[in-house]
N, C-alpha and C positions, 0 to 999 in steps of 0.2 A: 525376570522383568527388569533387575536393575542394569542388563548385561545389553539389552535391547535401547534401553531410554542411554545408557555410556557409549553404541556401536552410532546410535542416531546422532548426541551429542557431535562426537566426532565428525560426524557425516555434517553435518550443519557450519562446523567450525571450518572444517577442506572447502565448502560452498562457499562462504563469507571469502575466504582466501580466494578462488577461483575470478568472482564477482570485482572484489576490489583490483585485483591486480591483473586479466581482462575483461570482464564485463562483459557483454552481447555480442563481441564479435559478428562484423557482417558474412564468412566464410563460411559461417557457422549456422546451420539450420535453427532457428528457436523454435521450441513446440509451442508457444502462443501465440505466432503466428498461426501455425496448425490448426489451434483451436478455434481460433478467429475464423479463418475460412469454414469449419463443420459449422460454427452457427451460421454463421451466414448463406452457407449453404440450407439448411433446416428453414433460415427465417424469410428467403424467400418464397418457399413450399409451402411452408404451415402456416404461417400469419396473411392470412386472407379467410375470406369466409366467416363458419359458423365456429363457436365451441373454443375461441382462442383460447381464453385459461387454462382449460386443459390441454390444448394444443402445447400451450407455454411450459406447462407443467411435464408433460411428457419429452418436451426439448431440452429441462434443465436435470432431469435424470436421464436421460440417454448422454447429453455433455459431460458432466458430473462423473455419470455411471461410469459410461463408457470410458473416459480420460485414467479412473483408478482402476479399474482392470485392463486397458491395455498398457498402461505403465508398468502394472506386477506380472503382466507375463511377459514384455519384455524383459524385465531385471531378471525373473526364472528362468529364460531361455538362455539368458547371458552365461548368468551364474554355472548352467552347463557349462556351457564352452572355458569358463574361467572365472572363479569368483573375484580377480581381480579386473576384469572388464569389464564385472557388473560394478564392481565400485568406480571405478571411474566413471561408469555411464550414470550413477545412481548420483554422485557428488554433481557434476556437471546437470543434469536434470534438476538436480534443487537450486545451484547457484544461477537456472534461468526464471525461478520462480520472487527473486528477489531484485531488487532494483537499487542497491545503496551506491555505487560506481554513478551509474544513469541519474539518478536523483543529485548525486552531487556534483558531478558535470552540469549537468542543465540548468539549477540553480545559480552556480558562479559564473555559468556564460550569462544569463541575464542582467547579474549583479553589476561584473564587470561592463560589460555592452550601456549602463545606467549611468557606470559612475564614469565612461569618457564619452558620455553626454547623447551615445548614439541610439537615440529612444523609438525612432522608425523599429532598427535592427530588435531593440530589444523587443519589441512587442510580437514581431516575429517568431521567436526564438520560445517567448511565452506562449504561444500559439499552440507549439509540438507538445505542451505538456499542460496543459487547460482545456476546459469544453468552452470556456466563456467565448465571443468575441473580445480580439484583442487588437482590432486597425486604432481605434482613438482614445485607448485612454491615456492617462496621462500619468509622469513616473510613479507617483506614488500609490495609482492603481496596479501599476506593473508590477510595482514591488509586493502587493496586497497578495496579487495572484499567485508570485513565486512563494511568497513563505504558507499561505493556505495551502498550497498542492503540496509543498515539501512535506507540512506538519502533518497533512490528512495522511499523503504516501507512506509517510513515516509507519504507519498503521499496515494497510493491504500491501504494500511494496518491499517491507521487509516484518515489521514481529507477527504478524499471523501468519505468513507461508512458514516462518523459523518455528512456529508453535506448532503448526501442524506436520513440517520435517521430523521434528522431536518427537511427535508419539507417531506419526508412519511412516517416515521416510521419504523418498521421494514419491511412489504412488497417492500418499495423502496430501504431501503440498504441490503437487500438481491438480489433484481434483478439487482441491481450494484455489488455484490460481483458475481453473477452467469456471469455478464458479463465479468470481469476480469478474471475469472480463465478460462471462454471459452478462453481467451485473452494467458493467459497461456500455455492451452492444445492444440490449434489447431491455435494460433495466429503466428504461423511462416512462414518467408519467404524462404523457399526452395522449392522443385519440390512436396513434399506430402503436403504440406499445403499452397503452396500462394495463390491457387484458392478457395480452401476449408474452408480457415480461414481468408479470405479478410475481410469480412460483422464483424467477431469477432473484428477482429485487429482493424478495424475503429469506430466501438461502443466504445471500448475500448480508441481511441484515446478520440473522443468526449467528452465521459463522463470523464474523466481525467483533461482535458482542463481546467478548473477555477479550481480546488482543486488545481492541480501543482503549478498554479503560487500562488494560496494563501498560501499553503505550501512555498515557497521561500519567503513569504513577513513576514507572522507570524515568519519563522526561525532569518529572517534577526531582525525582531521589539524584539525580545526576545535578541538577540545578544547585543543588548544596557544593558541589565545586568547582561553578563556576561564579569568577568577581562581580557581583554588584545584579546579580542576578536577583529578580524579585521572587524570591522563594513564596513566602505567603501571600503574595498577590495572587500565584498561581493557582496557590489550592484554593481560594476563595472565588476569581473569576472559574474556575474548571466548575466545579459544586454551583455555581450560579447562575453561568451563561451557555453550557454543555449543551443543555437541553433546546435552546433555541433555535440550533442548525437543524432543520430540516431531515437529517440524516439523525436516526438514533444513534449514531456511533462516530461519523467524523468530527462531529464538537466538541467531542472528547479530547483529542491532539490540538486543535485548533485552536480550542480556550485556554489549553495549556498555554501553549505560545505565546498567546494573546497576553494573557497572564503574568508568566515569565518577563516578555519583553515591554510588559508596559501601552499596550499598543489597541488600537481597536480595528477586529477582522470581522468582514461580512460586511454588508452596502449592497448597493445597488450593479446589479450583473445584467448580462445583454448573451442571451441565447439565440443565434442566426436572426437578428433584431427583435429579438421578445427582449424586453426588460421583463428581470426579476429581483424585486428586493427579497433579502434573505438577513433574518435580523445581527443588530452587532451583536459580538460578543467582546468585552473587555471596556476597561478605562482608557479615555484618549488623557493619558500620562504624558505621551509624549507623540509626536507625529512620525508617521514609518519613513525609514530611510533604507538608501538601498543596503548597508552593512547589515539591517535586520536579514537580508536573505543569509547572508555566512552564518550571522547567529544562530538562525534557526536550521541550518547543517550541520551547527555544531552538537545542537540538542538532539539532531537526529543520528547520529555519531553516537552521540554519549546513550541512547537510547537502545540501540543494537549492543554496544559495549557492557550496561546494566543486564542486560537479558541475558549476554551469554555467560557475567561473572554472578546470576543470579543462578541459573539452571547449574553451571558449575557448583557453586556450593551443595545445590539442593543433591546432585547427584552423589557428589562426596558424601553427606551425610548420609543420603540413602545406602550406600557403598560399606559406608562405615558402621551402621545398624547393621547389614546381614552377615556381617562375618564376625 
């Protein structure tokens, strides 16, 4: 066991390198692309007519399903030909399940785009990485949007695929990342997908569930070293105002942040001209500025960094009990 969670370690840490220093490469096949297109394929077959739930249901274990068995029998097949191909295809496979490269580019394009005043561009820009509409608001909603997707990301985009890399490799944080982006594609609550994208949306909950909150506890432990950080704000709005988001699990990172920086996230949103309010969370301590987007990449930085100097030790001791 502890020979498996040390080869995964590893595999996770080559991923994190991969990610940071190229990232998604456009040359480069991504399989959630891939996945994108099977749902989309599936949703416009099955979501029409009678019996959607189960329809939905049957589409989020054939995605699911499907994505971790053919990920492990690619890696067996490899593993034939070379167990050094299957590691390489196995590292590369987890470092497209995470997003820390992508999340911090897209962030400081915004930031910067704010602060030399070109706020058309920015909102643009905030478009590629938001469901919101984003033609009219104004900067300091720009700013709202960049550090919520960063804080929420911080969660699905990188510590639950690394959670679920670490007990199965790449086969399991690929059929968590297939989960999510069903979560995405068909995980909404209106008249074409409540019934269709139930089974999605709740997988989705589920496997969310402990990353969230250990994303809010690593953000918070990281917080003790950075200056003038509001440590016990944080734990106080997280415990407070968590529960508020509408998501059982993104007001977890969200409140963090919120918390941390002093600031108040959540207001008034515009979905293809639906407003929707979605309540605050945090103290208006201070009004956001764009430097909050770096800060809250910094946290998301220090957050990935907590986790792997936390599984680290865990495995050393585990290491050091069995011998």
């Amino acid at each position: 066991m502890i020979n498996i969670l040390l080869f995964h370690f590893y595999l996770l840490i080559a991923a994190i390198v991969v990610d940071l220093f190229i990232g998604d490469p456009k040359w480069l096949p991504h399989p959630v692309v891939m996945i994108g297109k099977a749902i989309s394929f599936f949703d416009k077959r099955l979501n029409k007519g009678k019996v959607r739930k189960w329809k939905g249901v049957f589409l989020t274990l054939t995605i699911v399903g499907g994505t971790f068995t053919l990920v492990n029998s690619i890696l067996y097949l490899l593993d034939q030909l070379h167990p050094y191909i299957r590691l390489i295809t196995e590292i590369y496979l987890i470092s497209t399940t995470i997003a820390i490269n992508g999340l911090h580019k897209a962030g400081k394009e915004v930031m910067i785009l704010l602060i030399k005043g070109d706020l058309v561009v920015a909102r643009k820009r905030l478009s590629y990485i938001v469901g919101r509409d984003t033609e009219q608001l104004p900067s300091h909603e720009v700013v709202r949007g960049a550090v919520e997707t960063v804080a929420e990301n911080t969660v699905d985009a990188i510590i639950a695929p690394l959670c679920f890399a670490l007990i199965g490799g790449a086969p399991l944080a690929m059929a968590y990342r297939a989960a999510n982006t069903l979560d995405s594609m068909v995980g909404y609550k209106n008249e074409k997908y409540e019934q269709f994208g139930w089974a999605s949306a709740r997988l989705d909950d589920l496997v969310n569930w402990i990353p969230a909150r250990l994303t809010a506890f690593l953000m918070w432990l990281f917080s003790w070293g950075v200056p003038k950080s509001r440590k016990w704000n944080g734990l106080l709005i997280t415990f407070r105002d968590a529960k508020k988001h509408p998501s059982p699990n993104s007001g977890w990172p969200e409140a963090m942040t919120a918390g941390l920086l002093g600031v108040v996230l959540g207001g008034m949103n515009s979905y293809k001209g639906v407003a929707s309010y979605r309540k605050e969370m945090g103290d208006p301590i201070r009004r956001l500025q764009p430097n909050d987007i770096s800060k809250t990449i910094i946290y998301m930085h220090g957050t990935w960094i907590m986790f792997v100097i936390f599984i680290f030790l865990v495995t050393i001791i585990l290491y050091i009990r069995e011998v």
